[in-house]
C-alpha positions, 0 to 999 in steps of 0.5 A: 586492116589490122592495127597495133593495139599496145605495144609490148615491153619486157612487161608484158612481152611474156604473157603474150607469148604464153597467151599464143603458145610460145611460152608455157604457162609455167615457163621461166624466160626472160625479156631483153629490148634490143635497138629494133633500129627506127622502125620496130620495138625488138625483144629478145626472149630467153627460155633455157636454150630457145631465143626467140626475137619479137617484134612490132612495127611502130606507126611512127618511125624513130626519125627527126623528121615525121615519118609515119607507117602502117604497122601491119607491115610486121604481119607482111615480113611474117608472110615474106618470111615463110615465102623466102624460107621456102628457098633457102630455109637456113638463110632467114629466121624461122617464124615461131609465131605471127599475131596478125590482130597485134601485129606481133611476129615471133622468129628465131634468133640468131646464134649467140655471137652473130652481129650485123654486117653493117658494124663489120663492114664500117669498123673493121678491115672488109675480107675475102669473108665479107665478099663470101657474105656478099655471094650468099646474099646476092644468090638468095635475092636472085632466088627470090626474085627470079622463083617468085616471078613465076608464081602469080599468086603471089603477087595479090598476097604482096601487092602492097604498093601504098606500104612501100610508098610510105616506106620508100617512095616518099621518104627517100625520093619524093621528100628529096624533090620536095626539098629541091625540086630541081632534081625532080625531073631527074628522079621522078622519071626513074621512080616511074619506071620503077612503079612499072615494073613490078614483076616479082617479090622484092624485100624492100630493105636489103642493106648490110644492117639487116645481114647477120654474119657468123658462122653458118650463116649469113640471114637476110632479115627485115623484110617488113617492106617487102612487096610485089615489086621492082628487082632493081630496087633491091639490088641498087639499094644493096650497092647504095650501102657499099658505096657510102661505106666506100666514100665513109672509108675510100682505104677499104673502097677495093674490098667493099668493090670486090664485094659488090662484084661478087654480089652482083655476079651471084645475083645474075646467075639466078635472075640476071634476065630480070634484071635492067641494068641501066635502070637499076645504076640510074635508082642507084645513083637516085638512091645515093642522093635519097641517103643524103638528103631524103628523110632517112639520112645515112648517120655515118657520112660527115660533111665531106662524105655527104657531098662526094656522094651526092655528087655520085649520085647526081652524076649517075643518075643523070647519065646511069651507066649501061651496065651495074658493073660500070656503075660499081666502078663509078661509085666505088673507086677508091678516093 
């Protein structure tokens, strides 16, 4: 297994690009650190008009409570990557560069002006282009899901069940029953069946944070979780983020709802015969307790946001509607 040997900086950032190719050796370029959210070092690299973005997977995420991972996760986003892009190339970053002995992967930025839809969807009014945002990424998970069903090999090149049990298993569910392990019954059953069905390429991770929105766009990014997997996942984890925007902002709860129909109607349309519909509302509703009280709290919810969604979350998951359509309207109705 490869391991990170240093991470990189604006220090050293450009020599590594000019030992692997990137950069010419005479090439002015300048480095910028961006946020890399809790699980990356993330640096912007400007030469003359090309922007490439590098990243490093760090063995110990940015949160309060200890949460460590295999940084060889940066070499499996690499991977998923050049997979997805082979779909639908103009929907994810183009990789520039993968350095599986560092751990190092090189994509394309973004066009100047991007941002991520997370900010648009929490400060500003959500739009019938936010439901466009939604139909794109519901269309590129249903194709990824449904095309690599069909493609055995790739199920060895991502069976990396123990990197998505650091990553998602542990801290979202199996921490929350470690807490309070009267919710085990109720979670771990769901957390099985999940380990079950692992039939295709999931990306582990799709939230509005890693959906950049601009024009000609959106880009799915982020698919440093990404293994061979349960679908369901992906989608319940999408209409996990909706929901507590919908709960954080109840004025904007029939927008946020109108886009997670037309995500979910873009998704069935490419893989909607992969999908359980009553196990996905039930890892929904598992998902919107994980958010509350597992290891990676959702930070915009207050003290009455938390408990309206674990309330949701307990309900649905206890009684998961038969369908994600029912489930939608449980979780998204304006408060």
């Amino acid at each position: 297994m490869a391991t990170t040997e240093v991470l990189l900086d604006e220090g050293t950032v450009l020599a590594h690009l000019r030992s692997r190719g990137v950069l010419g050796d005479d090439e002015a370029a300048v480095a910028q650190v961006l946020g890399g959210g809790v699980s990356n070092t993330v640096i912007l690299v400007e030469a003359g008009p090309r922007r490439v973005v590098v990243k490093q997977a760090l063995p110990r995420l940015r949160v309060a409570r200890e949460w460590l991972a295999d940084p060889s996760r940066t070499v499996t986003e690499g991977r998923a990557l050049r997979v997805a892009a082979t779909l639908q190339e103009d929907a994810v970053p183009a990789v520039v560069d993968l350095d599986e002995e560092r751990n190092v992967l090189v994509v394309a930025a973004a066009p100047a002006g991007t941002g991520d839809w997370k900010q648009r969807l929490l400060h500003g009014d959500v739009s019938e282009d936010d439901v466009r945002v939604g139909e794109s990424v519901g269309a590129l998970l249903g194709r990824l899901h449904a095309r690599t069903a069909t493609d055995a090999s790739l199920r060895a090149d991502f069976d990396a069940w123990a990197a998505f049990e650091q990553l998602r298993v542990a801290p979202y569910f199996r921490s929350m029953v470690a807490d309070t392990p009267e919710l085990g019954d109720i979670v771990l059953p769901h957390v099985e069946a999940m380990a079950r069905r692992r039939v295709c390429l999931v990306h582990g991770d799709v939230s509005p944070k890693n959906v950049l929105a601009g024009e000609g766009l959106p880009w799915l990014i982020d698919f440093e979780v990404a293994c061979w997997g349960d679908p369901a996942f992906d989608v319940a984890f999408l209409l996990t983020h909706l929901a507590m925007k919908a709960v954080h902002r109840p004025a904007q709860a029939p927008a946020l709802a109108r886009v997670a129909r037309a995500f979910l109607a873009a998704y069935r349309a490419e893989a909607g015969a992969l999908l359980d519909e009553a196990h996905a509302a039930a890892l929904l509703g598992c998902l919107l307790m994980a958010r509350v009280d597992g290891r990676s709290p959702a930070e915009y919810l207050d003290g009455a946001s938390r408990q309206v969604v674990r309330g949701l979350g307990l309900r649905v998951a206890t009684a998961p509607p038969r369908t994600l359509d029912a489930a939608v309207q449980e979780a998204m109705q304006s408060r």
